[in-house]
Each structure stands twice: as structure tokens, then as C-alpha cells.
C-alpha positions in Angstrom: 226.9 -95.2 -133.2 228.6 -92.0 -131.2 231.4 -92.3 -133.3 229.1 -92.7 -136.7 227.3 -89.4 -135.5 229.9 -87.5 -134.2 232.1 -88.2 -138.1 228.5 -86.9 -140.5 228.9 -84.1 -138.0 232.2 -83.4 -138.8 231.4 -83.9 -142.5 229.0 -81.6 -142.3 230.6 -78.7 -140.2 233.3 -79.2 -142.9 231.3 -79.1 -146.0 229.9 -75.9 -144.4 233.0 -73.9 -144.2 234.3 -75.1 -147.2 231.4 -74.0 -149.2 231.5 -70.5 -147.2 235.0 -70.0 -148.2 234.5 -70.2 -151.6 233.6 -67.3 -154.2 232.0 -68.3 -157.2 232.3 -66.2 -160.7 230.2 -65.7 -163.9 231.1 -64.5 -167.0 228.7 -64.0 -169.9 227.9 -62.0 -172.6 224.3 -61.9 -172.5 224.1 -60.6 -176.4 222.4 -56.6 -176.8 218.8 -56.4 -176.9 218.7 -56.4 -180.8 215.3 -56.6 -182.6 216.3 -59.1 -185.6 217.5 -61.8 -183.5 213.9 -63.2 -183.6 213.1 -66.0 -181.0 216.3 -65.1 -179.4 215.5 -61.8 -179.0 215.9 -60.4 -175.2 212.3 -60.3 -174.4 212.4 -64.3 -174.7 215.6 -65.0 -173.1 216.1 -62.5 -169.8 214.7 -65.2 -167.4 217.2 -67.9 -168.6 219.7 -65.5 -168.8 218.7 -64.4 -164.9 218.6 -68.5 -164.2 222.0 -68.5 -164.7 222.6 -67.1 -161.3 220.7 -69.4 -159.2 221.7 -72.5 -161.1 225.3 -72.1 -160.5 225.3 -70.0 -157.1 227.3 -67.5 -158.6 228.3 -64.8 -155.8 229.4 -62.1 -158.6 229.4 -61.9 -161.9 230.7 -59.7 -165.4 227.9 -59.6 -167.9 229.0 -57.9 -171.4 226.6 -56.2 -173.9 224.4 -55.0 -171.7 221.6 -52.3 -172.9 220.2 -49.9 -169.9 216.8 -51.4 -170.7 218.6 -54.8 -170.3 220.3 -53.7 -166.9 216.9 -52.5 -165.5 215.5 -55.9 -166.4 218.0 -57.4 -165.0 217.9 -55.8 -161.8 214.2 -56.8 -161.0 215.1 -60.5 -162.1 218.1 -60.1 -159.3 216.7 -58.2 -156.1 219.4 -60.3 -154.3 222.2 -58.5 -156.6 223.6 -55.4 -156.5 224.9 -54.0 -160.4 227.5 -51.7 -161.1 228.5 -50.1 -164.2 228.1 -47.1 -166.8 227.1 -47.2 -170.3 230.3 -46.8 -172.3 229.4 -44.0 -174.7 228.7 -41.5 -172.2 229.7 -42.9 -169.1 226.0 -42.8 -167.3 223.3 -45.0 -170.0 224.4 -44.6 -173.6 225.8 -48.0 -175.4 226.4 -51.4 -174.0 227.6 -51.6 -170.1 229.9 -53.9 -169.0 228.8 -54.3 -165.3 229.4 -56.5 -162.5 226.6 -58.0 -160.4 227.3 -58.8 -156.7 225.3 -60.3 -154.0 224.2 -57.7 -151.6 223.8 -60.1 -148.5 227.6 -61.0 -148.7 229.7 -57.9 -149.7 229.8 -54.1 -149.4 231.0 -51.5 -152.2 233.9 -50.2 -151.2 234.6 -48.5 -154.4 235.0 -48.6 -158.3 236.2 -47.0 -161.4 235.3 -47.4 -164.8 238.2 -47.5 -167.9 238.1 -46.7 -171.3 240.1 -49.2 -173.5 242.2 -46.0 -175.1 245.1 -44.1 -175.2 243.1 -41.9 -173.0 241.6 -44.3 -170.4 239.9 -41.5 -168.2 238.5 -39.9 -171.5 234.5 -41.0 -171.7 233.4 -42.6 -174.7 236.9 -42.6 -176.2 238.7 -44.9 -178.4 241.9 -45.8 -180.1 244.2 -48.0 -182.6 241.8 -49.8 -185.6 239.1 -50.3 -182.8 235.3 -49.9 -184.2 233.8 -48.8 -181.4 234.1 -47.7 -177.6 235.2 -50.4 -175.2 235.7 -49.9 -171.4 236.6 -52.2 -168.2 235.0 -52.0 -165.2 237.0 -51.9 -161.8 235.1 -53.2 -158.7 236.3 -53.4 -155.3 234.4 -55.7 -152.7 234.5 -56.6 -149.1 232.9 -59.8 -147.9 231.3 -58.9 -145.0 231.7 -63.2 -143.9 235.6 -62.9 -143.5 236.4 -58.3 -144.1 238.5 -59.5 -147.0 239.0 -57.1 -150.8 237.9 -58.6 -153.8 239.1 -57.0 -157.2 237.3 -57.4 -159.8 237.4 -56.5 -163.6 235.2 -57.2 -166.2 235.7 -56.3 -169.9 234.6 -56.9 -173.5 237.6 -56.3 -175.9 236.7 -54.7 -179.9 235.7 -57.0 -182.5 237.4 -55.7 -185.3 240.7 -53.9 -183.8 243.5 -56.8 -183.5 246.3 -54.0 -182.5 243.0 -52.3 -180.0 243.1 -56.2 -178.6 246.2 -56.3 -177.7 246.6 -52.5 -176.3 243.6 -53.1 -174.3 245.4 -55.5 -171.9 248.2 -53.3 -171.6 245.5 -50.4 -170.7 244.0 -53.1 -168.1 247.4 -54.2 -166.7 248.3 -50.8 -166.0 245.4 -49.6 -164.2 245.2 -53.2 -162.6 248.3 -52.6 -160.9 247.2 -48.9 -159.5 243.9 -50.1 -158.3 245.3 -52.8 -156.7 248.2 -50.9 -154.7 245.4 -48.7 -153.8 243.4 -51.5 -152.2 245.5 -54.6 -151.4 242.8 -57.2 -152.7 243.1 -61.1 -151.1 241.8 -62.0 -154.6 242.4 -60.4 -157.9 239.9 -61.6 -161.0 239.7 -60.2 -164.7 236.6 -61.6 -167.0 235.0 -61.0 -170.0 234.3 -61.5 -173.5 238.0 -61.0 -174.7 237.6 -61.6 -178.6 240.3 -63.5 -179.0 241.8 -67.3 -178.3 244.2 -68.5 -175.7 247.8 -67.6 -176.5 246.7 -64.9 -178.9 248.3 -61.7 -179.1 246.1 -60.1 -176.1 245.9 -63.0 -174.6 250.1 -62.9 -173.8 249.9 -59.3 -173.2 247.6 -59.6 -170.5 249.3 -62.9 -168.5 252.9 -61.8 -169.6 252.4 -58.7 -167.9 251.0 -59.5 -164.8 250.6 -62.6 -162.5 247.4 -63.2 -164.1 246.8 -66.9 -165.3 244.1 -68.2 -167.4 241.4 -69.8 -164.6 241.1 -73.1 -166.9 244.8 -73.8 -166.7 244.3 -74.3 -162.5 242.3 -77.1 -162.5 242.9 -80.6 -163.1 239.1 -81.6 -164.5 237.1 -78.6 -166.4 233.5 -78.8 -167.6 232.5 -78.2 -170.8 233.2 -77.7 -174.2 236.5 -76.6 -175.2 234.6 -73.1 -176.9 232.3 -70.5 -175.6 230.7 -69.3 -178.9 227.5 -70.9 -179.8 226.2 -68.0 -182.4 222.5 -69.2 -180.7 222.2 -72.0 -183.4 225.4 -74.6 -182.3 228.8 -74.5 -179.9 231.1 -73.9 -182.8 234.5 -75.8 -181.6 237.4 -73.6 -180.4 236.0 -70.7 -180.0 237.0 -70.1 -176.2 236.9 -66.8 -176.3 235.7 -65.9 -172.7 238.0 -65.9 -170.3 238.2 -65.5 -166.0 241.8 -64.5 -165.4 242.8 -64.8 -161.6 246.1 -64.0 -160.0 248.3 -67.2 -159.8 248.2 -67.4 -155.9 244.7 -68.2 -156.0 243.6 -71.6 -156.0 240.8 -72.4 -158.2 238.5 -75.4 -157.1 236.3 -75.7 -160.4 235.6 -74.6 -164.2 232.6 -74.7 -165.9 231.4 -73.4 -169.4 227.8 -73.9 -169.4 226.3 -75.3 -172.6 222.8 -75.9 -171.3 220.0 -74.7 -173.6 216.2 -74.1 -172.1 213.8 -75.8 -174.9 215.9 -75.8 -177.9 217.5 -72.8 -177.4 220.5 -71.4 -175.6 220.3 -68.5 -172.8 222.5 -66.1 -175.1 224.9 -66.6 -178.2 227.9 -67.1 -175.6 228.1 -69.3 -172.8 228.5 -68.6 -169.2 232.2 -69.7 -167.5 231.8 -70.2 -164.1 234.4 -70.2 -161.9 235.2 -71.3 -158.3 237.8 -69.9 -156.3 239.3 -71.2 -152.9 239.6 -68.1 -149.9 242.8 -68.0 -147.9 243.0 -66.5 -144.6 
């Protein structure tokens, strides 16, 4: 009987630290608060969309095509996250943000910098090559206050009409990935977002064959989900993965999941959430 006690207590001790040395990533494009989308319009969806959190204990996360009004929102569903991020067309609330929520309870801020997708990266609301419109990446810097280690984050949402803007927007993020992360030796490196394009496309090569990024999926033996992350709010339209979590191929990833759950018929947004988790080294 000892013996039987002293192994659940083992078990459990174990399970413990395990599940504390884990970090757990969202990426979702939470679709812009636009006033045709009818019953999927924000105002009926930013609870799910907030659920999302909860339901998969996600520590940080890289939501794309968020509105300020959307943000605020956003921030009184989350009091237990932290947001940062600018609008991209004039670096403080015009156009969609690209932030990145973290939990305040676990890390601290150390720092972050925001990127237009351009030849002139540090040039607000700029843009570049055949893309339609302003895209940015935004660079967050973390330290988990459970173990004093860096995280480096990126999040991102690439054009939707500029194949050559695709492709030069990982070259843009690769560069400035390697300055920030000189800057603040990370223990983990992770770029996510709505990239607009499929594996082994164009910007999709640029971005691993340029850096020791590798595609999060590829690390585990069993993934969750469809094999697409586009459902349009009506369906999950097959192979259209078009989300991504990057990580740096040191890190070991435990689990993948893209979320296909709808709440009464419908889904949270017209993408679905990848979630991630990631195995901490000393």
C-alpha cells in the first residue's frame, strides 16, 4: 500500500512539472469586425473567439485581423492576458493589428518591435512588391518568471494578393529574426500566423530555407485535426493549411492541434486556431 502511494505520488509530482515546463501556442485569425458577415459578425462571436484560450490553456498567442475595437474587447474578455501590438497603418490604432497575447501571471515584457513587411521595414504603414495592402510582424520578447528563460515570438499575417510580397515577406522576417534574436538569446524561438500560402510554397521555402525554422506539424508523430485551416465560416475546405507555428528545430514539440470545433452551428472565426505545445529545456 506504501509502495502504491508513494508511485501516484510520483505520477503526480511528475505530471506536475511536466505540465509546468511546457508553453502552449495559439494562432488564429479571428476575421476583422466586418458588418456583412451577418451571424458571424464579431458582436456574435468574441466570446467563442475568447473560449479559445481557456479551452486549450494557451499561455500566448498571435491573433491576426484584429480591429482596435476588437483588441479592446478582447482585452476585457482576457484580464489574465497581457496584448501587444500596433495597428499597421499608422503604427498606434489604424488597420488591423497583428498582436500577441501573453499571460501576465507567467511572463514579463522584456521588450518588442513591430516590422513592416517592406523594403523599408522600419517605415510605418509602408508597403512593397504587388502587395495590396500594409502587412507587419510583430516581435515579442518574454521572460517566464517560473524558470528566467527568453521567449521569441513572432506573429504575422502575409498579403493576399502579392505572391512575390509573400515570398519577400519571409526574407524581411528572417532578417530581422536573426537581429532580434542576437540581441536577446531566446531558449525558444516561434513564428505564427496566417501566412497565405501552403506548405512548400514559395514563402513557405523562403522562410525554413533560410533559417532553422521548421514547420511545428512536421515534429510530431500524431497531429489533431484536419489537414486545412480555412473554413470560410460555412465548411473546412480541404487543404487549405495555411496557418502555420514555425519553431526553431531544437525545440521539441509535444502536440498539434487545429481546432475545428464550432459553438451551435457555427465556427469561432473563418480560420481555425493551431495550437501548439512545446517542451522547455533547461
Amino acid at each position: 500500500m506504501l509502495k502504491y502511494i508513494s508511485m501516484v505520488l510520483f505520477l503526480t509530482l511528475t505530471s506536475a512539472v511536466v505540465y509546468g515546463d511546457e508553453l502552449r501556442v495559439m494562432t488564429l485569425n479571428i476575421r476583422n469586425d466586418n458588418p456583412n458577415d451577418g451571424l458571424d459578425n464579431w458582436k456574435y462571436r468574441d466570446h467563442v473567439v475568447a473560449s479559445m484560450f481557456a479551452k486549450h490553456k494557451v499561455d500566448v498567442a498571435g491573433l491576426q485581423e484584429v480591429k482596435h475595437g476588437q483588441l479592446l474587447r478582447l482585452n476585457e474578455l482576457l484580464p489574465g492576458y497581457a496584448a501587444v501590438g500596433v495597428g499597421r497603418d499608422d503604427g498606434k490604432t489604424k488597420g488591423e493589428y497583428s498582436p500577441i497575447y501573453y499571460r501576465r501571471d507567467r511572463f514579463e515584457l522584456v521588450g518588442n518591435k513591430t516590422v513592416w513587411l517592406s523594403e523599408k521595414p522600419e517605415q510605418v504603414g509602408s508597403k512593397s512588391w504587388d502587395a495590396a495592402l500594409p502587412r507587419i510582424a510583430t516581435f515579442v520578447w518574454l521572460r517566464d518568471k517560473t524558470n528566467q528563460q527568453i521567449h521569441l515570438l513572432v506573429n504575422t499575417h502575409y498579403d493576399h494578393r502579392g505572391s512575390l510580397a509573400r515570398k519577400a515577406s519571409s526574407a524581411v522576417i528572417v532578417q530581422w529574426l536573426q537581429r532580434v534574436r542576437e540581441k536577446v538569446k531566446p531558449a525558444t524561438v516561434t513564428v505564427m500566423g496566417d501566412f497565405n500560402c501552403l506548405e512548400h510554397s514559395p514563402p513557405f521555402q523562403e522562410l525554413v530555407s533560410r533559417s532553422s525554422l521548421v514547420d511545428s506539424r512536421s515534429r510530431v508523430e500524431n497531429y489533431s485535426g484536419p489537414d486545412s485551416t480555412w473554413c470560410g465560416f460555412k465548411k473546412v475546405v480541404p487543404g487549405r493549411r495555411i496557418d502555420f507555428v514555425f519553431v526553431d528545430k531544437a525545440m521539441k514539440v509535444e502536440s498539434h492541434v487545429t481546432d475545428p470545433t464550432q459553438v451551435k452551428g457555427r465556427f469561432p472565426s473563418d480560420h481555425l486556431p493551431v495550437i501548439i505545445g512545446i517542451l522547455l529545456q533547461d
